[in-house]
N, C-alpha and C positions, 0 to 999 in steps of 0.2 A: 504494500500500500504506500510507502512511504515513495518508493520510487516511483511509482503511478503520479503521490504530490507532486513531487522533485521534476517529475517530466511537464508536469504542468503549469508549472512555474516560468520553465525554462523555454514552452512553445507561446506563451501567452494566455492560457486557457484560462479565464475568468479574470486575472489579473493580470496587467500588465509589467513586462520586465522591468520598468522606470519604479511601478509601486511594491514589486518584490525585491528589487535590488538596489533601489536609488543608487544608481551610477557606480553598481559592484559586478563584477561578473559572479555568475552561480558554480558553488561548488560543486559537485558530484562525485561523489566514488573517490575524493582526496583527488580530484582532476577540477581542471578547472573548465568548464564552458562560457566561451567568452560572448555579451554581447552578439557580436557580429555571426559567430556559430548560431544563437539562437536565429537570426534573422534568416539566415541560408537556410538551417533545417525545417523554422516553418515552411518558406517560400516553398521550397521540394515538398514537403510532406504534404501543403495543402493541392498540391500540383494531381498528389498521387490518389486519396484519400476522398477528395471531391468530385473527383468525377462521376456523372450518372452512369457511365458503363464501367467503373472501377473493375479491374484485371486482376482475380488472385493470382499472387505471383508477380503482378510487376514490380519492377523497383527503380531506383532512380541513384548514384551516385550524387554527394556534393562534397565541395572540398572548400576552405575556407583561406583564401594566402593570406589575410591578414596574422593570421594564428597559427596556421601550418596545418589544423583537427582538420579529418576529413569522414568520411565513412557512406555509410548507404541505409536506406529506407524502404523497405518492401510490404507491401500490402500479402497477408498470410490468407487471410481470407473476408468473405465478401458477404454478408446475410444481413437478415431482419430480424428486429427487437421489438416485441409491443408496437408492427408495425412501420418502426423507421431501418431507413436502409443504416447501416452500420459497418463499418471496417476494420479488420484488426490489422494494427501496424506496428512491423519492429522498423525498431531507429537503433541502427550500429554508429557510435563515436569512437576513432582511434584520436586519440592523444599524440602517441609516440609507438613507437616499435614494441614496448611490454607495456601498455594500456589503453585497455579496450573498457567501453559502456556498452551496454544493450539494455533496451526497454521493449515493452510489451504493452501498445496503448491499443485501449477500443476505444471508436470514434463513433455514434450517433448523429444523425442529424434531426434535430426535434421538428415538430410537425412549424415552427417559426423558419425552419431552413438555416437554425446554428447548427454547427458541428460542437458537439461537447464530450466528455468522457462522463460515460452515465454512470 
């Protein structure tokens, strides 16, 4: 659960990175996720995540040159919740050469057309 918080923190989801971190980058896993990472992996993930014909299985590479992190984002699978279409997405962050993140988020979109973690 905590990393489900930690992940939502870090894409934006209910709060924004300015009123989670005033002007900090978010730590993770004793790594740091910078800003500008958060910015990239939204961008990508809502790329992948939103689509109306979302692809189990596709994914998408992003990589950050401000910070060097880079990694990849794959939709695992694709269904309905109480109706709304929903997505399950891993987010892989490499750091460096010995550290890696992975997260396991589900995405809904509520009958408003937010995408949220139910």
């Amino acid at each position: 659960m905590k990393n489900r918080y930690v992940l939502a923190l870090v894409l934006g989801v209910g709060i924004t990175i300015a009123q989670a971190a005033t002007a900090q980058d978010i730590m993770t896993r004793g790594n740091i996720v910078t800003r500008s990472d958060t910015v990239t992996m939204k961008a990508i993930g809502i790329r992948l995540y939103k689509r109306d014909v979302a692809q189990k299985g596709s994914s998408e590479v992003w990589r950050n040159p401000k910070s060097g992190h880079h990694g990849k984002i794959t939709v695992l699978d694709v269904f309905e919740r109480a109706g709304e279409p929903c997505r399950k997405v891993h987010y892989e962050t490499t750091f460096d050469a010995a550290n890696e993140t992975s997260y396991l988020v589900t995405w809904c979109r509520t009958p408003k057309g937010e995408w949220k973690i139910p």
